[in-house]
N, C-alpha and C positions, 0 to 999 in steps of 0.2 A: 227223513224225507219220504216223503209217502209219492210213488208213483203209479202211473195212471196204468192199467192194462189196457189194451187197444180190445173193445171189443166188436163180433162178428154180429152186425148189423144184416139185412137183406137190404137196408133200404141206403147205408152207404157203399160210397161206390170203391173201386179196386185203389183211386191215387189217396182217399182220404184214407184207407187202411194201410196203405205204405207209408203214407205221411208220421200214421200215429206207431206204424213198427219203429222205422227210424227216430221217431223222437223219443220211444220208450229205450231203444239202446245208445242213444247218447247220451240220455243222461242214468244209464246205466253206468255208462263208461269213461264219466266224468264224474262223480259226486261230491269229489275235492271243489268244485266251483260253486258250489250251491250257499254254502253258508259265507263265503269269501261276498259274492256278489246278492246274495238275497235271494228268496222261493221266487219271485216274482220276474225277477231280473233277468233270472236263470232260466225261468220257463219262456221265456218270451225270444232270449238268446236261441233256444237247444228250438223250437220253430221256425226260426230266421235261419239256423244254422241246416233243420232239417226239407227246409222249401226247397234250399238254394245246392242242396243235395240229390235231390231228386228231381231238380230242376231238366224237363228235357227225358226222362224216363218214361217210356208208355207204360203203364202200369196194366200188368192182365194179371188175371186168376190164372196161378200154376195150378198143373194140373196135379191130382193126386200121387201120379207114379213119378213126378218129378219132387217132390215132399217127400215120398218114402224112399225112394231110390237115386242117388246123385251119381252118376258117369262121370268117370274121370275123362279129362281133355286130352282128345287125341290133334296131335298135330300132324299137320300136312306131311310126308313124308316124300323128297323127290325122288321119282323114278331114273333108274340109269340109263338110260338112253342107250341103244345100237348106233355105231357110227355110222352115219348117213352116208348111202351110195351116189355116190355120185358119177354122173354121166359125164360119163367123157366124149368129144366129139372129133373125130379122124380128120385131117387134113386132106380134103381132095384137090391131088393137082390138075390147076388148070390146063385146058389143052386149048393151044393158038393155034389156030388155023393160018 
């Protein structure tokens, strides 16, 4: 099975270079399907399958330091809170005249 490398055009844009990353590692990640359902079959599925994938994705140019360098996910951590003062209010007795 001969697959396609996605290449770095100027003149296509950010969603068609996702489109063709995601369909070069599906059918990476499938090969078992290819000769079951046929070359043709199979390319037309692994597109269908990679539209509806990245269906709803803004697609931008990462930037270089995000390519060479990936940051692990820091989660929110909650803070412990001082228990809150609260104001108490005195009881002033009324005077009847």
């Amino acid at each position: 099975m001969a697959t396609k490398q996605p290449t770095v055009n100027k003149i296509s844009t950010p969603k068609k270079t996702l489109l063709a990353e995601v369909v070069l590692q599906i059918s990476k990640a499938v090969p078992a399907l290819s000769p079951l359902l046929g070359e043709k079959k199979f390319e037309k599925r692994i597109k269908k399958a990679a539209k509806l994938l990245i269906e709803g994705i803004k697609a931008t140019e990462p930037s270089k330091a995000a390519l060479t360098k990936t940051a692990p996910i820091q989660l929110p951590v909650a803070k412990k809170s001082a228990p809150s003062k609260k104001k108490t209010v005195k009881a002033v007795a009324v005077k009847k005249s």
